[in-house]
Each structure stands twice: as structure tokens, then as C-alpha cells.
C-alpha positions as semicolon CSV with decimal commas, in nm:
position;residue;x (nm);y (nm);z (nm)
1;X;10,193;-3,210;10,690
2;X;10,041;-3,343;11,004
3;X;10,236;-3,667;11,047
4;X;10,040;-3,870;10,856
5;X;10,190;-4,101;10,546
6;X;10,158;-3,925;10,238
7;X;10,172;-4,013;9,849
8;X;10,164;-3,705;9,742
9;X;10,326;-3,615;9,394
10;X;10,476;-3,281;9,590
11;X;10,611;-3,270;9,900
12;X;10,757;-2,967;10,081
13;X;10,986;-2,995;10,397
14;X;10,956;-2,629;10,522
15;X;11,167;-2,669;10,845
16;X;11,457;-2,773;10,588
17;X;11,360;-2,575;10,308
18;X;11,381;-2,904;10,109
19;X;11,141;-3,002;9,837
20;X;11,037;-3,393;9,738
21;X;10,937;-3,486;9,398
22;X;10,770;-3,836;9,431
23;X;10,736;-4,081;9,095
24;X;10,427;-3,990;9,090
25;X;10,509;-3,640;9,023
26;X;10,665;-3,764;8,697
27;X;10,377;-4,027;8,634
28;X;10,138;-3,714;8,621
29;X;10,363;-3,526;8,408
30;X;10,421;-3,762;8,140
31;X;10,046;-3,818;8,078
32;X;9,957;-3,435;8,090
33;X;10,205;-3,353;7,837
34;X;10,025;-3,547;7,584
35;X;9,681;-3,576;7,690
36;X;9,472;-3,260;7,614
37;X;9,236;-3,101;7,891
38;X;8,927;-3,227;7,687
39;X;9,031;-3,566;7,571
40;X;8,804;-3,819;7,542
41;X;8,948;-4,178;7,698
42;X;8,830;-4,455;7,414
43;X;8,866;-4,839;7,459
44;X;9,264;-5,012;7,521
45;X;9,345;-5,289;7,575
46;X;9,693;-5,489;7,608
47;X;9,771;-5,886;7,592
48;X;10,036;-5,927;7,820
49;X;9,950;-5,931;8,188
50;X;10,298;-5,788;8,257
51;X;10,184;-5,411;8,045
52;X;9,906;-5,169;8,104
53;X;9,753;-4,897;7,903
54;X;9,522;-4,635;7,797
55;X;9,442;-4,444;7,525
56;X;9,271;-4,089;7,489
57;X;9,162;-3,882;7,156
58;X;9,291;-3,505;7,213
59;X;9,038;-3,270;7,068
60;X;9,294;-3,168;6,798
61;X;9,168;-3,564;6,708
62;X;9,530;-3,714;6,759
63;X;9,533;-4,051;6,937
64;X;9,736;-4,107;7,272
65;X;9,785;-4,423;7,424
66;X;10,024;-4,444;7,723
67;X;10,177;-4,807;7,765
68;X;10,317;-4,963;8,112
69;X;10,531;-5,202;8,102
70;X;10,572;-5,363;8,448
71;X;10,880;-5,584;8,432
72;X;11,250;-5,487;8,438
73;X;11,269;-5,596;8,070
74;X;11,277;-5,430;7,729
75;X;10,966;-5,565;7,619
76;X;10,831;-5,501;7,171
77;X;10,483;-5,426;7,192
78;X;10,223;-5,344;6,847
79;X;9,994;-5,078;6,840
80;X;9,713;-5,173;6,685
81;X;9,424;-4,878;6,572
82;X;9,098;-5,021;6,385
């Protein structure tokens, strides 16, 4: 790379012959395993400031919904499809 910061998922130190898999490597992983190339992104929502999500249909018509939970702490949560 030129020098500049970086946040990409991949990094490759060539000079070491070391590669860098950022969290965000893993972050892109977890939601292309289950979301479909093709997936349409429908409405989510959460009521805890503290989680995040989203939700996809895969073409095969399963629902996905990815959940965040931003805290250090085991946290129930209800999924709820209408």
C-alpha cells in the first residue's frame, strides 16, 4: 500500500510475506454465507439501542436477518416475522 491508513478486510505485507485478516474480513464473511447474490433487503427493525440488524429474503425465499449486539453482554432477543 502507499502509506496511507487502511480498513481493508485483506491486507498483504509483501516485504514480510505476512498476510492480515481484519474483523472486517470476518464481518463480510458471516453475512455472505447466508445472504444470496440476489437477495432482496426487506424492512428490520430492533428495540434496543444497544443491537442492530437487517434482514434479506434469499431468492430460494428463506428469510435472513443478521442481529448486532453491541455490548459485552449475552443479551435474549425475539424474532418477530408478520
Amino acid at each position: 500500500h502507499v502509506g496511507n491508513v487502511c480498513s481493508a478486510p485483506v491486507l498483504a505485507d509483501l516485504e514480510k510475506d505476512h498476510v492480515i485478516f481484519n474483523p472486517s474480513y470476518y464481518a463480510f464473511g458471516h453475512f455472505s454465507r447466508h445472504i444470496q447474490a440476489g437477495a432482496r433487503r426487506v424492512l428490520c427493525a430492533t428495540n434496543r439501542d444497544s443491537m442492530e440488524a437487517t434482514a434479506f429474503v434469499n431468492p430460494n425465499g428463506h428469510l435472513v436477518a443478521v442481529v448486532l449486539n453491541q455490548t459485552k453482554y449475552q443479551r435474549d432477543m425475539c424474532l418477530v416475522v408478520n
